[in-house]
Backbone atoms as SQL, in Angstrom:
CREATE TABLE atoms (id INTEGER PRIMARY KEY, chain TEXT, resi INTEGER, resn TEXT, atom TEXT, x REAL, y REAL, z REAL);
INSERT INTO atoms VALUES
  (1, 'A', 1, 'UNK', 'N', -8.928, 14.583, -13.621),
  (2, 'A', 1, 'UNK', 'CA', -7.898, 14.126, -12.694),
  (3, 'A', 1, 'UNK', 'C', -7.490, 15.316, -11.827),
  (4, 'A', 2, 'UNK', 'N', -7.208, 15.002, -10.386),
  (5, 'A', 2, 'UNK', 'CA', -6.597, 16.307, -9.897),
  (6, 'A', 2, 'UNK', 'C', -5.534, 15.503, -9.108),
  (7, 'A', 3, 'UNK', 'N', -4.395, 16.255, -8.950),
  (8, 'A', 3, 'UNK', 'CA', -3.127, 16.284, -8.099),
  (9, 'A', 3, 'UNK', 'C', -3.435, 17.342, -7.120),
  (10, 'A', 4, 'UNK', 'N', -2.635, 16.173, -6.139),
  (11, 'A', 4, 'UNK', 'CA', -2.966, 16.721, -4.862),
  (12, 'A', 4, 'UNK', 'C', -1.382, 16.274, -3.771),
  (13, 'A', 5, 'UNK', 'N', -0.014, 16.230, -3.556),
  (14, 'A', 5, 'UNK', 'CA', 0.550, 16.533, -4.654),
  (15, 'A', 5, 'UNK', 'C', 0.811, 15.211, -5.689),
  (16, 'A', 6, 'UNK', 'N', 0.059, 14.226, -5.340),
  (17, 'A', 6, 'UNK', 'CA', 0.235, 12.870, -6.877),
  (18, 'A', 6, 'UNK', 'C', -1.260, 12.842, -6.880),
  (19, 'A', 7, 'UNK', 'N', -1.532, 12.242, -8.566),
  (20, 'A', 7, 'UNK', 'CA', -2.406, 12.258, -8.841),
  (21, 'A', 7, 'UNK', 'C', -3.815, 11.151, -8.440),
  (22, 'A', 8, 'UNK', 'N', -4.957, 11.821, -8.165),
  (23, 'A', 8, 'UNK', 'CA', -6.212, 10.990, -7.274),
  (24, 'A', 8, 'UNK', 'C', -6.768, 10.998, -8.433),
  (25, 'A', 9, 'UNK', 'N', -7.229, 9.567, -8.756),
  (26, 'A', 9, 'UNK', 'CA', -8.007, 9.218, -10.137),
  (27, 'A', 9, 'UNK', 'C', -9.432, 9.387, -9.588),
  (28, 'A', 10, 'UNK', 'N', -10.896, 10.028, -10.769),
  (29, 'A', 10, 'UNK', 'CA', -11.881, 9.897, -10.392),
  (30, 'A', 10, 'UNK', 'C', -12.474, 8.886, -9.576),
  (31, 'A', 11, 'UNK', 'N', -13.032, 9.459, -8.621),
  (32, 'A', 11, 'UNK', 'CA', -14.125, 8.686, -7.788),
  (33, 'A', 11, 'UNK', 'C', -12.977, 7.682, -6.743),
  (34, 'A', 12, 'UNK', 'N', -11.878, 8.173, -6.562),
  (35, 'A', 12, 'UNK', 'CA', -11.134, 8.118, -5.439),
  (36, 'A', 12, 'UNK', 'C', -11.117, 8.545, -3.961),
  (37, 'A', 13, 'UNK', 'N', -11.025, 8.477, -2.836),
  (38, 'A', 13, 'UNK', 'CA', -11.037, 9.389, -1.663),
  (39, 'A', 13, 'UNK', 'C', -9.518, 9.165, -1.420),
  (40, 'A', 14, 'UNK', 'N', -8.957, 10.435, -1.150),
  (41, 'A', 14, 'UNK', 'CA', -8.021, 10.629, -0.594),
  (42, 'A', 14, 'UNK', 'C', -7.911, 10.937, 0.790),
  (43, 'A', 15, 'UNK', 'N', -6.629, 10.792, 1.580),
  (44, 'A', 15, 'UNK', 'CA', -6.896, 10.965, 3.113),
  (45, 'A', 15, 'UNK', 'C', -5.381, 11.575, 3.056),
  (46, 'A', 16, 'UNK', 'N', -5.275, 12.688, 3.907),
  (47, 'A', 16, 'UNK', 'CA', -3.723, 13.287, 4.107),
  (48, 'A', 16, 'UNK', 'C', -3.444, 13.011, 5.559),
  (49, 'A', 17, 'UNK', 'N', -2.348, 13.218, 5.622),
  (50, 'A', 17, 'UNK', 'CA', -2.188, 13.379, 7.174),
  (51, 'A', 17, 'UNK', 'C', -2.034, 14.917, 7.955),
  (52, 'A', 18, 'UNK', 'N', -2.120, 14.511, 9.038),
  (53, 'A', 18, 'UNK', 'CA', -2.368, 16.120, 9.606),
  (54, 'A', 18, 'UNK', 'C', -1.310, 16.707, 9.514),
  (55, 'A', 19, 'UNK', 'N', -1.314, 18.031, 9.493),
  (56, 'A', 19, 'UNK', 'CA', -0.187, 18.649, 8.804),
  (57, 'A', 19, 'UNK', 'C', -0.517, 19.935, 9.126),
  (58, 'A', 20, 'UNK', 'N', 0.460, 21.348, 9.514),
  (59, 'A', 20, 'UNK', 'CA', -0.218, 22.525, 9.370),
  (60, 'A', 20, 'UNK', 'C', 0.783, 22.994, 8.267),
  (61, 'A', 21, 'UNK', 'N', 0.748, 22.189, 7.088),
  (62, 'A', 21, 'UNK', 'CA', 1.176, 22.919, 5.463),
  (63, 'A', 21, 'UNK', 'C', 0.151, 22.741, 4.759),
  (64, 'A', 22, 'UNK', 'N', -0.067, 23.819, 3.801),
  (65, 'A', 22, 'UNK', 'CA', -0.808, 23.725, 2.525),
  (66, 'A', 22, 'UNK', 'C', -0.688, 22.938, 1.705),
  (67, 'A', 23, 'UNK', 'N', -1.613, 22.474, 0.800),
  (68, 'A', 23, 'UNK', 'CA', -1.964, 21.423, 0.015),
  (69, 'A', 23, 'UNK', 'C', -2.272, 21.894, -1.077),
  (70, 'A', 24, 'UNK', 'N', -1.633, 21.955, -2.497),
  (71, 'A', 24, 'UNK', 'CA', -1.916, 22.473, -3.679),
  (72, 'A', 24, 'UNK', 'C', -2.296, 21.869, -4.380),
  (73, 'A', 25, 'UNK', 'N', -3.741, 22.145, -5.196),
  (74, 'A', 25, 'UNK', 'CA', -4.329, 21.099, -5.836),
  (75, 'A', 25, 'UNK', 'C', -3.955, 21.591, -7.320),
  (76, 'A', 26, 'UNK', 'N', -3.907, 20.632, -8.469),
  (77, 'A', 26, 'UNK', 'CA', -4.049, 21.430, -9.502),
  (78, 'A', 26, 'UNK', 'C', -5.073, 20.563, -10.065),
  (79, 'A', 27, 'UNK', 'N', -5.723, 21.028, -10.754),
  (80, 'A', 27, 'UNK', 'CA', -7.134, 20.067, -11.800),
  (81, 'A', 27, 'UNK', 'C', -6.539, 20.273, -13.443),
  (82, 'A', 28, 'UNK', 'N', -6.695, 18.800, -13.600),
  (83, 'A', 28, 'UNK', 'CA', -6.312, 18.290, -14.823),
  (84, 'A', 28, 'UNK', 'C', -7.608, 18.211, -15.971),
  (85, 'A', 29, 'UNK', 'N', -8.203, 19.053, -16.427),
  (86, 'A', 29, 'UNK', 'CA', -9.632, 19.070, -16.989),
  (87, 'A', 29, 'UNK', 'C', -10.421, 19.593, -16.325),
  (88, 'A', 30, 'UNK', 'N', -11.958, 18.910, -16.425),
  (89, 'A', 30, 'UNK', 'CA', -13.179, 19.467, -15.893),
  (90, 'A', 30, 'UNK', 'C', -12.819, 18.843, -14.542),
  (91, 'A', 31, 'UNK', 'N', -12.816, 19.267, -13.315),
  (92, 'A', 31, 'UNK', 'CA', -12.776, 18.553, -12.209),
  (93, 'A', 31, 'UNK', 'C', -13.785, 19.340, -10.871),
  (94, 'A', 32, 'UNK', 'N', -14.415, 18.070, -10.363),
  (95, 'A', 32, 'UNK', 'CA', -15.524, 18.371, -9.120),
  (96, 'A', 32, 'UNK', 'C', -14.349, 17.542, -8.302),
  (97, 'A', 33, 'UNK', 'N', -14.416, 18.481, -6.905),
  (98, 'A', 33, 'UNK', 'CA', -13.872, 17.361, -5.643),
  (99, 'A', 33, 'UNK', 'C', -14.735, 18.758, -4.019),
  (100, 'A', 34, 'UNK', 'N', -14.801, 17.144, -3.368),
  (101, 'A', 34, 'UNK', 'CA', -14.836, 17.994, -1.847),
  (102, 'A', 34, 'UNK', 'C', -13.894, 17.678, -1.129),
  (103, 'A', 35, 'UNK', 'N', -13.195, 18.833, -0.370),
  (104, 'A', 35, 'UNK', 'CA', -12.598, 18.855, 0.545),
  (105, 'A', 35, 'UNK', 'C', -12.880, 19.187, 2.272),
  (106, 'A', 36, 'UNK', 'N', -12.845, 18.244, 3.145),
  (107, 'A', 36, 'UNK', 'CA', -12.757, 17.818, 4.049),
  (108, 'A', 36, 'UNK', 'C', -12.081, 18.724, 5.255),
  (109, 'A', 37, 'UNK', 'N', -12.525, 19.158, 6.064),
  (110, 'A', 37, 'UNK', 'CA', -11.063, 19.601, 7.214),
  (111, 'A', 37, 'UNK', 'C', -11.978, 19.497, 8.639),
  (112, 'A', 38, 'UNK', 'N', -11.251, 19.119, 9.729),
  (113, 'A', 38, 'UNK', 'CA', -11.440, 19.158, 11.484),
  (114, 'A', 38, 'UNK', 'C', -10.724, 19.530, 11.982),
  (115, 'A', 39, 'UNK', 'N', -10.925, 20.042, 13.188),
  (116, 'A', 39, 'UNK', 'CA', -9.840, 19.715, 14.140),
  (117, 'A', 39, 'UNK', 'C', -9.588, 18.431, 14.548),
  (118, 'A', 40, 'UNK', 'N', -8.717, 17.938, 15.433),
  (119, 'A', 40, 'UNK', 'CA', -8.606, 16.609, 15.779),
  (120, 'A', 40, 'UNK', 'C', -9.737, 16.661, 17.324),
  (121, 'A', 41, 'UNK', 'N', -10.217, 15.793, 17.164),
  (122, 'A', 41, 'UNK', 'CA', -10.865, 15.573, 18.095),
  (123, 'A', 41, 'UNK', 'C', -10.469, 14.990, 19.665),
  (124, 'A', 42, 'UNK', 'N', -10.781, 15.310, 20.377),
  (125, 'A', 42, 'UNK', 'CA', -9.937, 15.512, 22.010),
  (126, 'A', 42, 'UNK', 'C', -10.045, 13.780, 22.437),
  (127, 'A', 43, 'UNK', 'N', -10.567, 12.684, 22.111),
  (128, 'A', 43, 'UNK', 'CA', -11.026, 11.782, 22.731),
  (129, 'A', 43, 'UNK', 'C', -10.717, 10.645, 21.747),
  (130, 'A', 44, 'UNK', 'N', -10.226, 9.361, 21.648),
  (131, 'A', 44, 'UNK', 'CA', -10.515, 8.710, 20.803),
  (132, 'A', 44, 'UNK', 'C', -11.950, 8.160, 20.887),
  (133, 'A', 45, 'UNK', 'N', -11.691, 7.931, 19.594),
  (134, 'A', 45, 'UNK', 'CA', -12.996, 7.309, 18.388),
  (135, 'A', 45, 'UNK', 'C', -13.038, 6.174, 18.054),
  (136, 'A', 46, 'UNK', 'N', -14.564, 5.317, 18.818),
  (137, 'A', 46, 'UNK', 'CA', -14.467, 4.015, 18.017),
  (138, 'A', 46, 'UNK', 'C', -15.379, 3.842, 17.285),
  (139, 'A', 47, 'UNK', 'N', -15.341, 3.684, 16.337),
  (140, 'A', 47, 'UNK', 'CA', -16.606, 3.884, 14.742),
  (141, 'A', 47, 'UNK', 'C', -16.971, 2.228, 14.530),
  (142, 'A', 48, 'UNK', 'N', -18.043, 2.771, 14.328),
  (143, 'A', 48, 'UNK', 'CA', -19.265, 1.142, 14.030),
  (144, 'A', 48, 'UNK', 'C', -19.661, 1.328, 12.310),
  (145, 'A', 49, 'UNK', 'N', -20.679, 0.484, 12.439),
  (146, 'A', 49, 'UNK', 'CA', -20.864, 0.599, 10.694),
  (147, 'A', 49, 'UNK', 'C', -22.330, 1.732, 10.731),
  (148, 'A', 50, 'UNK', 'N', -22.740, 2.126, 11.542),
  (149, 'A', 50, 'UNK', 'CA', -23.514, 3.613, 11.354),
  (150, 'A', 50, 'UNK', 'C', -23.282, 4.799, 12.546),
  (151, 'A', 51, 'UNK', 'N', -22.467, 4.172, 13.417),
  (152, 'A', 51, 'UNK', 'CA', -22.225, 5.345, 14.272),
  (153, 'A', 51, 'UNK', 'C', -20.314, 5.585, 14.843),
  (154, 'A', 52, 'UNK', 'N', -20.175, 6.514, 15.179),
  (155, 'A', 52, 'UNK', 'CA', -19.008, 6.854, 16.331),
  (156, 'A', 52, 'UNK', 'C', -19.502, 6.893, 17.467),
  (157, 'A', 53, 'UNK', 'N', -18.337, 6.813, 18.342),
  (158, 'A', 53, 'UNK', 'CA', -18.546, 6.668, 19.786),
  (159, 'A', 53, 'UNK', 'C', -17.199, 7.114, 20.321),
  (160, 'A', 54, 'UNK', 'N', -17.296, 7.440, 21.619),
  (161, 'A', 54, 'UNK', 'CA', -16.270, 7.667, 22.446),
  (162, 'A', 54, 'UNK', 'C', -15.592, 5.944, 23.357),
  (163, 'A', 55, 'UNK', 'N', -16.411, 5.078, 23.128),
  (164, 'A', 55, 'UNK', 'CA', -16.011, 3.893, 24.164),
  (165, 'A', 55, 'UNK', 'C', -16.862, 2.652, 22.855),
  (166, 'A', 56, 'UNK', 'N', -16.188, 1.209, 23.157),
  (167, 'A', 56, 'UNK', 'CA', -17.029, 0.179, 22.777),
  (168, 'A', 56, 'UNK', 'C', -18.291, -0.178, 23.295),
  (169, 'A', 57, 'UNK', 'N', -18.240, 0.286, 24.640),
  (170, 'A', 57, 'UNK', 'CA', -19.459, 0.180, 25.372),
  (171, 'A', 57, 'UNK', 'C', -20.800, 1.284, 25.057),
  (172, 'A', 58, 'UNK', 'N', -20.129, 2.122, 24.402),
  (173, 'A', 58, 'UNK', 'CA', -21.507, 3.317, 24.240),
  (174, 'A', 58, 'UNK', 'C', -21.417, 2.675, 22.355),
  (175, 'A', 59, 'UNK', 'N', -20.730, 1.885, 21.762),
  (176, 'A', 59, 'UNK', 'CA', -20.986, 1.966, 20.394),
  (177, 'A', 59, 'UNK', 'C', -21.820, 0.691, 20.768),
  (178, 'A', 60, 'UNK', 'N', -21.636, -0.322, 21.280),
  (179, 'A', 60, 'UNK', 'CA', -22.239, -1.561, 21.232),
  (180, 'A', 60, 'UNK', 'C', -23.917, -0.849, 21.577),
  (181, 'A', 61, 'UNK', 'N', -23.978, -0.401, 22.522),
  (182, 'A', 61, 'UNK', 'CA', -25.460, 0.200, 23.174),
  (183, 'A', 61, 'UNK', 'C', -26.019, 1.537, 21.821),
  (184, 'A', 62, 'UNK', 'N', -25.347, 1.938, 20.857),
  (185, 'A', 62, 'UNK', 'CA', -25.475, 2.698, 20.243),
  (186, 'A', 62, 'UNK', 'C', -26.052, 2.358, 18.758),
  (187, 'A', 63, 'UNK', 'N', -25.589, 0.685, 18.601),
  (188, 'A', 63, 'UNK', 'CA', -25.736, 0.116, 17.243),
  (189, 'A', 63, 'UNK', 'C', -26.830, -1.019, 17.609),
  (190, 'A', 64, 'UNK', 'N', -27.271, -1.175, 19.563),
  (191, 'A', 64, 'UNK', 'CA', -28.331, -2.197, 19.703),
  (192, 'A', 64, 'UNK', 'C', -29.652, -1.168, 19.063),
  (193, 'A', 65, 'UNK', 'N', -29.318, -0.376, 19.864),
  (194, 'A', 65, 'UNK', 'CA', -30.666, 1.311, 19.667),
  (195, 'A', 65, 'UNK', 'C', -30.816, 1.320, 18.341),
  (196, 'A', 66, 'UNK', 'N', -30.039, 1.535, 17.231),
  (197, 'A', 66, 'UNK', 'CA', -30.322, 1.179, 15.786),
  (198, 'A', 66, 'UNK', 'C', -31.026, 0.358, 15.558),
  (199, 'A', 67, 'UNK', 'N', -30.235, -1.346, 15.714),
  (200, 'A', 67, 'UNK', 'CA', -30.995, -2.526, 15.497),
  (201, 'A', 67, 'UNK', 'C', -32.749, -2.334, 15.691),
  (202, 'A', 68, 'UNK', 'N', -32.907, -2.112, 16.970),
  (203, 'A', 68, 'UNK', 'CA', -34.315, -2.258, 18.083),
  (204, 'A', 68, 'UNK', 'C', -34.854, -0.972, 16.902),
  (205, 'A', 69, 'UNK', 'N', -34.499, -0.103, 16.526),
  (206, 'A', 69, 'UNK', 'CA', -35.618, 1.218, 15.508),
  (207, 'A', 69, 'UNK', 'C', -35.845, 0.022, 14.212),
  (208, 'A', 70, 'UNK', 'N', -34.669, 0.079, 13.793),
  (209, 'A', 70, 'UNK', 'CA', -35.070, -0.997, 12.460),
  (210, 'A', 70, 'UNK', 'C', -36.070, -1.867, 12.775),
  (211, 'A', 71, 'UNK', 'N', -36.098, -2.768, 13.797),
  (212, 'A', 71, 'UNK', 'CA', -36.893, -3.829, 13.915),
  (213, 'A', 71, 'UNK', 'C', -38.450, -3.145, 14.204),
  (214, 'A', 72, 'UNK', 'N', -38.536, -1.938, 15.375),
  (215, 'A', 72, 'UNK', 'CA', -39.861, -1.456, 15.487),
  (216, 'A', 72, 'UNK', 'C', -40.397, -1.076, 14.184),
  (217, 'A', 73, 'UNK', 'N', -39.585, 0.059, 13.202),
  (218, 'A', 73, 'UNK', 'CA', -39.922, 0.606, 12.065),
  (219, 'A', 73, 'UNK', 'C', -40.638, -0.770, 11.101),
  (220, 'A', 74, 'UNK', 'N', -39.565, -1.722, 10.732),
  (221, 'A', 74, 'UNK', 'CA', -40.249, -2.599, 9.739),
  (222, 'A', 74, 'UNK', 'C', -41.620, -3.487, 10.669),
  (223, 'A', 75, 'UNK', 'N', -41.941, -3.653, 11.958),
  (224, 'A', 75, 'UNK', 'CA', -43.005, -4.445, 12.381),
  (225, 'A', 75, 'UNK', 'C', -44.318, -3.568, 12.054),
  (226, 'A', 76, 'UNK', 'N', -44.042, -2.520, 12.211),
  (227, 'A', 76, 'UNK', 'CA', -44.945, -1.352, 12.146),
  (228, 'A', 76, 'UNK', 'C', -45.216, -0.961, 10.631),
  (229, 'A', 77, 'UNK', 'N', -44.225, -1.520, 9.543),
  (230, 'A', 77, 'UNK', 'CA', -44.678, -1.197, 8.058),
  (231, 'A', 77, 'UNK', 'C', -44.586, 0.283, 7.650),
  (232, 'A', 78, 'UNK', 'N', -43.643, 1.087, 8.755),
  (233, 'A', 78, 'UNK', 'CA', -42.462, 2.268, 7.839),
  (234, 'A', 78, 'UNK', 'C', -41.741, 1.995, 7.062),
  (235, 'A', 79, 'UNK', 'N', -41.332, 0.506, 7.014),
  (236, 'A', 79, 'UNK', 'CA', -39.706, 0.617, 6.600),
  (237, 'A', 79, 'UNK', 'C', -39.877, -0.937, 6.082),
  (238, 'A', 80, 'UNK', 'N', -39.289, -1.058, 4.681),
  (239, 'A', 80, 'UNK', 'CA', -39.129, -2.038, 4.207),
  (240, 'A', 80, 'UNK', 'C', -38.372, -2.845, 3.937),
  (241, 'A', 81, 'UNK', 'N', -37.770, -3.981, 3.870),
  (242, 'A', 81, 'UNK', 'CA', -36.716, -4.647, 3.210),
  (243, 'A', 81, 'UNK', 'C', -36.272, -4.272, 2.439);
């Protein structure tokens, strides 16, 4: 278990908010975790189910380009079901 400052049960993701204070973890046992940090990014973000984007219009054109590889990859017998 680790506190972070309340406690995140295994195989949890936690999300903080932005903040320029420190964050004290303490580990309760054997404990693995990754921690995360960015800057904030200058632009909003619109996230698809495999990409980000800056606009709906570059995610829609961004997740057809996916689709169209998947479909070439499996006609071609790279890529399987």
């Amino acid at each position: 278990m680790l506190r972070a400052p309340s406690p995140i049960p295994s195989g949890e993701l936690a999300i903080f908010e932005p903040s320029e204070r420190s964050i004290d973890f303490v580990a309760e046992g054997a404990t693995v975790f990754v921690l995360g940090s960015a800057a904030k990014h200058p632009h909003d973000l619109v996230l698809g189910n495999y990409s980000v984007h800056t606009s709906a219009g570059a995610l829609r054109q961004g997740e057809a380009e996916i689709r169209r590889i998947g479909h070439q990859l499996r006609a071609n017998g790279t890529l399987r079901r």
